[in-house]
C-alpha positions as CSV (number, residue, x, y, z in Angstrom):
1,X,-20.1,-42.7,67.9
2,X,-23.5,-41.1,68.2
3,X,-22.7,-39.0,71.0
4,X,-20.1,-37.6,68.9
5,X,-21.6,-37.2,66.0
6,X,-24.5,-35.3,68.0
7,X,-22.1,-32.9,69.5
8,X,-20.6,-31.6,66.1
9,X,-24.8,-31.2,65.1
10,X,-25.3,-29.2,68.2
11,X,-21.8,-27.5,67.6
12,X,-22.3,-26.6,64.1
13,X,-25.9,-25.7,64.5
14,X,-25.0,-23.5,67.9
15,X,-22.1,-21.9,66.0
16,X,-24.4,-21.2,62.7
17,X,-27.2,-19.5,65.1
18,X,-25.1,-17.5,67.0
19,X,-23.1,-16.1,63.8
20,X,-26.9,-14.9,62.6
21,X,-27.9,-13.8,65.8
22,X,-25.3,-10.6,65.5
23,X,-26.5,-9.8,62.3
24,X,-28.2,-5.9,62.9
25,X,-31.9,-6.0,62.7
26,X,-32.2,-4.1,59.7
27,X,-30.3,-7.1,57.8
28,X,-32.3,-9.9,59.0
29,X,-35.5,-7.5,57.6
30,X,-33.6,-7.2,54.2
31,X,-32.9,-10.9,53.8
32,X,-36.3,-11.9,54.7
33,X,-37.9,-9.4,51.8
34,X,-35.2,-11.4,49.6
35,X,-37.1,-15.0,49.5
36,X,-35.1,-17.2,46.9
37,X,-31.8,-15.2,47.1
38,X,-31.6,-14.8,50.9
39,X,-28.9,-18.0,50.2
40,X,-26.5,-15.5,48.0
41,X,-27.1,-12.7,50.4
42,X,-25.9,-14.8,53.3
43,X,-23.2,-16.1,51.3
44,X,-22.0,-12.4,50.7
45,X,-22.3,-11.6,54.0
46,X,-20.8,-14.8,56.1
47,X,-17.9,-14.6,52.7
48,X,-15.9,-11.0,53.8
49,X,-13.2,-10.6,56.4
50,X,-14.6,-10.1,60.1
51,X,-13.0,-6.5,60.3
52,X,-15.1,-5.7,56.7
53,X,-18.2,-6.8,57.7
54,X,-20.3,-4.2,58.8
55,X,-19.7,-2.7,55.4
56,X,-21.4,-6.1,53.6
57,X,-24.3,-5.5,56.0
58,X,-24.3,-1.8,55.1
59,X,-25.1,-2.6,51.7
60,X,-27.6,-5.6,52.1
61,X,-29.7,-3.4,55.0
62,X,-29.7,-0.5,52.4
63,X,-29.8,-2.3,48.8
64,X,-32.9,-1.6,46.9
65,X,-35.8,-4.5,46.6
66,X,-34.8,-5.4,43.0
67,X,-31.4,-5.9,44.5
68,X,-32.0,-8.2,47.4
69,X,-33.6,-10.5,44.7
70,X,-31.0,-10.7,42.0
71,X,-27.5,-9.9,42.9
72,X,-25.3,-12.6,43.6
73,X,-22.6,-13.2,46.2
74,X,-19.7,-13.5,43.7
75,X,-21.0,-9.9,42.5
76,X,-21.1,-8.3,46.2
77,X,-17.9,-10.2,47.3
78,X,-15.8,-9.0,44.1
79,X,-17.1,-5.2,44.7
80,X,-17.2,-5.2,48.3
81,X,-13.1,-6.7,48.3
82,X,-12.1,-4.2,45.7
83,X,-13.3,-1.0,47.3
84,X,-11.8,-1.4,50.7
85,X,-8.4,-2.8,48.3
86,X,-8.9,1.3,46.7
87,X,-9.3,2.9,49.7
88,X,-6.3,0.7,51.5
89,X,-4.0,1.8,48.1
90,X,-4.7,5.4,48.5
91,X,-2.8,8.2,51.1
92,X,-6.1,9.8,52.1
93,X,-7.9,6.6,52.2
94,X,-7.6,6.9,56.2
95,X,-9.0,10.2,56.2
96,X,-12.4,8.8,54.7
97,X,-15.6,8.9,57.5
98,X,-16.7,5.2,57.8
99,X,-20.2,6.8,56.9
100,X,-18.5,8.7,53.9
101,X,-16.5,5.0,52.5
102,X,-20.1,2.9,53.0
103,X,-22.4,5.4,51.5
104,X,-20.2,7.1,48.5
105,X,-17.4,4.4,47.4
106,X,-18.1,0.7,48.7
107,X,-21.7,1.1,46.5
108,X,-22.0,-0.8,43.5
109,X,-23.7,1.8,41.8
110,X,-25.7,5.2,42.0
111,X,-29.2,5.3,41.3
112,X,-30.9,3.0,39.0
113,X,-28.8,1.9,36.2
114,X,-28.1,-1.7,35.4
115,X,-26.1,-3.6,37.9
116,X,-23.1,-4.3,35.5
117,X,-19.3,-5.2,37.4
118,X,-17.0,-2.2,36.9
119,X,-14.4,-2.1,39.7
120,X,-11.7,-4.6,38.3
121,X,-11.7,-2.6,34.8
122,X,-12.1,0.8,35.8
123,X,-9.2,0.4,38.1
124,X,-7.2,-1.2,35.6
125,X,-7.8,1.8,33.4
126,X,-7.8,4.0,35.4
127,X,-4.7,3.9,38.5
128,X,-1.9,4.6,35.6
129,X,-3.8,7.9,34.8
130,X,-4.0,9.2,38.3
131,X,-0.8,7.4,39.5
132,X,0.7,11.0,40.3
133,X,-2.0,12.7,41.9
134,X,-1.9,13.5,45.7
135,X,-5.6,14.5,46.9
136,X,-8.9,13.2,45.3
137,X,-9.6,16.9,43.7
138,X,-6.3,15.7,41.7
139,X,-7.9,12.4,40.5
140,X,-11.4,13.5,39.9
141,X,-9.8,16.8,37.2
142,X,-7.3,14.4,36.0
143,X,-9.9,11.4,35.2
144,X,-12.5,14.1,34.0
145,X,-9.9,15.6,31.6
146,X,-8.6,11.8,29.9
147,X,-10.9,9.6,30.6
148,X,-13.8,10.3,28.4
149,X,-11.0,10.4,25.1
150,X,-9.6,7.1,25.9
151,X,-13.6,5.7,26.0
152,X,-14.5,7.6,23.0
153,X,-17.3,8.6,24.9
154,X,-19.0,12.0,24.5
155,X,-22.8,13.7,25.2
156,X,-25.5,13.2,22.7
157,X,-28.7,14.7,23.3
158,X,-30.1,11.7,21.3
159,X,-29.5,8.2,23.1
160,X,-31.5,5.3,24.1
161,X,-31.8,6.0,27.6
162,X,-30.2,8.7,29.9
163,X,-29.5,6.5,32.7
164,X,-27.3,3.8,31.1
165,X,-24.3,1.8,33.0
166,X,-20.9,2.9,31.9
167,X,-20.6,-0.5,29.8
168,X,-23.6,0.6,28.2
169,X,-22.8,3.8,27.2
170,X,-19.2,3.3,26.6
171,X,-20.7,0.6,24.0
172,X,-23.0,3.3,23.0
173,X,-20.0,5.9,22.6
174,X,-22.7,8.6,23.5
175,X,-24.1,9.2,27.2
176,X,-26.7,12.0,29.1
177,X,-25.1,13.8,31.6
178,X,-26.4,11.4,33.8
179,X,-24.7,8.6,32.0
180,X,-21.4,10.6,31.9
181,X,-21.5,11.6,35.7
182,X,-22.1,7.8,36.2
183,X,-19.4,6.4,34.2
184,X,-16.8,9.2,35.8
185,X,-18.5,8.3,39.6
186,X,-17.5,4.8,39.5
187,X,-13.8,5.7,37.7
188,X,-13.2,7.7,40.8
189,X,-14.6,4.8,43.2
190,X,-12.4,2.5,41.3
191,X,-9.6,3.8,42.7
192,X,-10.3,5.5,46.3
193,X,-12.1,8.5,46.3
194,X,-15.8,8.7,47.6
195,X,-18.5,10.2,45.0
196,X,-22.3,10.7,44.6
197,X,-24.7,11.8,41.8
198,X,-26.5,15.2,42.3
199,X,-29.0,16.9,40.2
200,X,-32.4,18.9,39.6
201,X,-35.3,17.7,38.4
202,X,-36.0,21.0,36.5
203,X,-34.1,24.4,36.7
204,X,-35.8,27.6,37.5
205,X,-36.6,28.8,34.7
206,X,-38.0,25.3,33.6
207,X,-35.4,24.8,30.8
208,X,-34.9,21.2,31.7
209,X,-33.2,18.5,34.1
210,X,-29.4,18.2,34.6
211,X,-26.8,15.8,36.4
212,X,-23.8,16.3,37.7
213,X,-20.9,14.8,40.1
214,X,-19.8,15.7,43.7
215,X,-16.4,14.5,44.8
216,X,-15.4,13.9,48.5
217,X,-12.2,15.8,49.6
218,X,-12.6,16.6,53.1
219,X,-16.1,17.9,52.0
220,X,-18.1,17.6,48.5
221,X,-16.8,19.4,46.1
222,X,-19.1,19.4,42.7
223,X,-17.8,19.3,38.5
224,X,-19.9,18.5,35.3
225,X,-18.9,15.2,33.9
226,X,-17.4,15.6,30.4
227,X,-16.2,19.4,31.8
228,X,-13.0,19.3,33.1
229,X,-12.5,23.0,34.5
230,X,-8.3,23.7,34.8
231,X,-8.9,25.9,37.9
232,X,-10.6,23.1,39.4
233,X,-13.7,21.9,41.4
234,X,-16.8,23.9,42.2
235,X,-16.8,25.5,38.7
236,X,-19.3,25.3,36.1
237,X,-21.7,26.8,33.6
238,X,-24.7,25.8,35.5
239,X,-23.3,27.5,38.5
240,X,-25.4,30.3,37.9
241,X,-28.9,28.5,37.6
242,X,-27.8,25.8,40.5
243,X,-27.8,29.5,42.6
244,X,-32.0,29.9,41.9
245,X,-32.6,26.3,42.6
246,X,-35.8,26.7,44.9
247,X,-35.5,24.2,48.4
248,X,-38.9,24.0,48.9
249,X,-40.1,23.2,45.4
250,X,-39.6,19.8,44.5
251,X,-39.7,20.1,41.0
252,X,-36.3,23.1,41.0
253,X,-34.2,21.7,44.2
254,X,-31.3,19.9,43.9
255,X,-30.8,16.7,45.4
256,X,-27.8,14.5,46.1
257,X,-28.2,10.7,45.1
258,X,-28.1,8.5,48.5
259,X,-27.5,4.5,48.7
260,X,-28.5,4.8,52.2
261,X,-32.1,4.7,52.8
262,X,-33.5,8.4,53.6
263,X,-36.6,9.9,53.9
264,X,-36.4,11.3,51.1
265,X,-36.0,10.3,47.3
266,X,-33.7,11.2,44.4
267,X,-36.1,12.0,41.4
268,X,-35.6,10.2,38.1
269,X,-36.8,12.1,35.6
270,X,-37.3,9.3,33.1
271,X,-39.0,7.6,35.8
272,X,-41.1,9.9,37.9
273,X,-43.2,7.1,39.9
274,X,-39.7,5.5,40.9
275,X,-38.9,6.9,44.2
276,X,-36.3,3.9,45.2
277,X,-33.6,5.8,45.1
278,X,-33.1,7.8,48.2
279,X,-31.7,11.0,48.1
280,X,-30.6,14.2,50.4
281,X,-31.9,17.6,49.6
282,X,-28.6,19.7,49.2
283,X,-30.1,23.1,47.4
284,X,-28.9,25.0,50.3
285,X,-25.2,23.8,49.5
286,X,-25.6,26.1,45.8
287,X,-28.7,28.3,46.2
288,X,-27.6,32.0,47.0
289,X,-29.8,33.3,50.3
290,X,-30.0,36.9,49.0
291,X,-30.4,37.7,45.3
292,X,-29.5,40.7,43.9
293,X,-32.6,42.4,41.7
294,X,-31.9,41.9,38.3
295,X,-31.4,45.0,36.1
296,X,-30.5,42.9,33.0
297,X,-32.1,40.3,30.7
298,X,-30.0,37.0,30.7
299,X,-29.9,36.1,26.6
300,X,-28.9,32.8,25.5
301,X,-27.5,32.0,21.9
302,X,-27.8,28.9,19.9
303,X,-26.0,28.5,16.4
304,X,-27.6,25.7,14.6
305,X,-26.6,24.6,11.0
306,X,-28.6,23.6,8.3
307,X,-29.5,20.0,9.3
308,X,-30.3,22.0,12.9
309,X,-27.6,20.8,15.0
310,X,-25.4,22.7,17.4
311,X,-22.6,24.4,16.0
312,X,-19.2,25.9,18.0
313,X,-19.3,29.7,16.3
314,X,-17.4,32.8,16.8
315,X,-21.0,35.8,18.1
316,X,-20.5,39.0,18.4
317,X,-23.6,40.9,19.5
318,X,-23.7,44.8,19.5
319,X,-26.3,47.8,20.1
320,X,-25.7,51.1,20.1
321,X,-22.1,51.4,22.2
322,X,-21.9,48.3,23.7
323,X,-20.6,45.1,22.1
324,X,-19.9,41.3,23.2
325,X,-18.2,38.5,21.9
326,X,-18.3,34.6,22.6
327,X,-18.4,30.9,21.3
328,X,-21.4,29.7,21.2
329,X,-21.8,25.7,22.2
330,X,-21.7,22.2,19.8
331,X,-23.7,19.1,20.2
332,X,-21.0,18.1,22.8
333,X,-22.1,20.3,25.4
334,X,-25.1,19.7,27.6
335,X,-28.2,20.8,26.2
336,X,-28.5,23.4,28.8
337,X,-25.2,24.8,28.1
338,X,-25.7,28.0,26.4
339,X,-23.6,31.4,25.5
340,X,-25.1,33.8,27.2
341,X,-25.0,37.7,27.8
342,X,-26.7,39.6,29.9
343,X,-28.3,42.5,28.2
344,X,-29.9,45.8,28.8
345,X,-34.0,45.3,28.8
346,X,-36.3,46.7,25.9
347,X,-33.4,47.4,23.6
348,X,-31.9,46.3,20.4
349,X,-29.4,44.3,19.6
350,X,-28.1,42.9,16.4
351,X,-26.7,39.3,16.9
352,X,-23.9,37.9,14.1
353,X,-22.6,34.9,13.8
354,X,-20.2,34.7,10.3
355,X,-22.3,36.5,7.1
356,X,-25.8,35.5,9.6
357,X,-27.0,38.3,10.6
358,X,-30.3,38.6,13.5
359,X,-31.9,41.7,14.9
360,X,-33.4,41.5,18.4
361,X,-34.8,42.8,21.1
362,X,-34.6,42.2,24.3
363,X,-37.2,42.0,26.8
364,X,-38.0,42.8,30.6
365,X,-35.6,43.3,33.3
366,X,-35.4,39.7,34.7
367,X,-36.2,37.4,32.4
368,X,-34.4,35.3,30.4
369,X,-34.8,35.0,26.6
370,X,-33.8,32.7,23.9
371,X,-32.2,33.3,20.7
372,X,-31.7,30.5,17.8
373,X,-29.5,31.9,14.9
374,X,-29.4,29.2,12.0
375,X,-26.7,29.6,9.2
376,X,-28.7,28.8,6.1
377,X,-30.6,32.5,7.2
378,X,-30.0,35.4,5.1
């Protein structure tokens, strides 16, 4: 009876030591910085199908500190079994690179926000919407387009924090374009098609941060969250300043949001000393090599009302022969979003928006200048 019951010991304890010993080397140095929760990581890990589990060990190997010392293994079991269910469901699910499926849809989430579970209801939500669409570029217009109605969800420049989870901002009912490029990133990981965050710290011309969303199909394809574009991907107002993003300056590149580990980092403007999140510098994928010299002055327009909030307003701006028209931008569009015209340098030009009327002029040939019309003027 003892002999036996020492050969299940050895067996069990030979069969438990060999099943760590293939573990890569990088997750045995992940679940050692994870002290107290090394049980849950291994439970994660020893808890997915053989054929899935290189992508279990993708994630622990590359999961931030803060990770490896909360998360549980009902959390990374639940995510890790409903993204390889999303790509399984989808046609072009076979034509995701293994690299591509670990690093931009089996994550559990982007950069920093709060760990909430979104899979289940964002899939729930979301397949009836996208249930006729053939390539991913099809589901990521389509969910930009209805999803953000049926969440009631819309930018605010005002909002407790830009970096919110989508059941924190959906709760909110107002999001940063980082929150919305989050919450529109894991809707099109819920069901099948490969996404990161990308953004600049600062643009060019030092008007500010902005987030935005590329989509894999075939190759990354980028869209602002919250503007759907009906001609499709690779269009959008900030086209133009994404083309003087600078590579070499930290503060105006453009960087793409890794969950692999890099040697580089994704910065977080709200929270400059956290380099965690590792990111890839992609300013060469929307930077123009060759600029053309500027012979105009790039005016932009705000119309604000009384209470001095954005207002959608029919401008016309004229001088001497010339004239243009366009619709300047509500508190629903991205801060940086402005109408703009570019005008001829040292001239005037009378801007009018309603009965509001504003004389300016402009100034030298490459610069940019800002114009704020307010409606209680006269």
């Amino acid at each position: 009876m003892r002999s036996w019951i020492a050969l299940l010991v050895v067996s069990l304890f030979t069969h438990s030591t060999a099943f760590t010993a293939d573990r890569p080397a990088e997750v045995e140095k992940a679940l050692a910085k994870a002290k107290d929760n090394r049980p849950q990581l291994e439970a994660a890990l020893d808890g997915v199908p053989k054929e899935q589990r290189k992508g279990m060990e993708f994630l622990v190997a590359n999961m931030p500190d803060r990770d490896l010392t909360t998360l549980t293994a009902d959390f990374l079991k639940a995510n890790h079994a409903l993204a390889y269910k999303a790509k399984q469901d989808v046609p072009w699910g076979k034509d995701i690179h293994e690299d591509v499926f670990f690093n931009n849809l089996l994550p559990y989430a982007n950069i920093d926000e709060k760990r909430d579970p979104w899979r289940q209801e964002f899939s729930d939500l979301c397949r009836p919407i996208v249930k006729d669409c053939k390539t991913p570029t099809e589901v990521a217009m389509k969910l930009n387009k209805e999803l953000y109605p049926k969440l009631a969800l819309k930018y605010a420049p005002q909002r407790k924090a830009p970096n919110f989870s989508p059941k924190e901002s959906i709760a909110q009912g107002t999001a940063s374009c980082t929150g919305l490029s989050i919450v529109l990133s894991d809707a099109c990981r819920a069901v099948g098609v490969p996404t990161r965050l990308v953004g600049t710290p600062n643009w060019s011309d030092k008007r500010g941060n902005h987030t935005w969303l590329e989509v894999w199909d075939k190759d990354w394809h980028f869209t602002g969250a919250c503007e759907p574009d009906p001609l499709g991907l690779d269009r959008g107002w900030f086209v133009g300043d994404a083309a003087k993003a600078q590579k070499d300056n930290p503060e105006h590149a453009i960087y793409a949001a890794s969950f692999r580990k890099t040697d580089q980092h994704f910065p977080l403007v709200w929270a400059r000393d956290n380099k965690n999140v590792p990111g890839e510098n992609v300013t060469d994928r929307y930077a123009k090599t060759t600029a053309k010299k500027a012979d105009t002055v790039r005016v932009s327009i705000r119309v604000l009302t009384a209470d001095k909030k954005r207002v959608a307003a029919a401008v016309t701006v004229s001088g001497g022969k010339a004239k243009f028209e366009g619709k300047s931008r509500s508190e629903s569009a991205d801060l940086n979003d402005t109408l703009e015209f570019d005008l001829l340098p040292a001239t005037e030009y009378t801007v009018t928006v309603g009965d509001v009327t504003k004389r300016i002029t402009t100034g030298k040939a490459g610069e940019s200048q800002a114009v704020v019309v307010e409606l209680n003027s006269k």
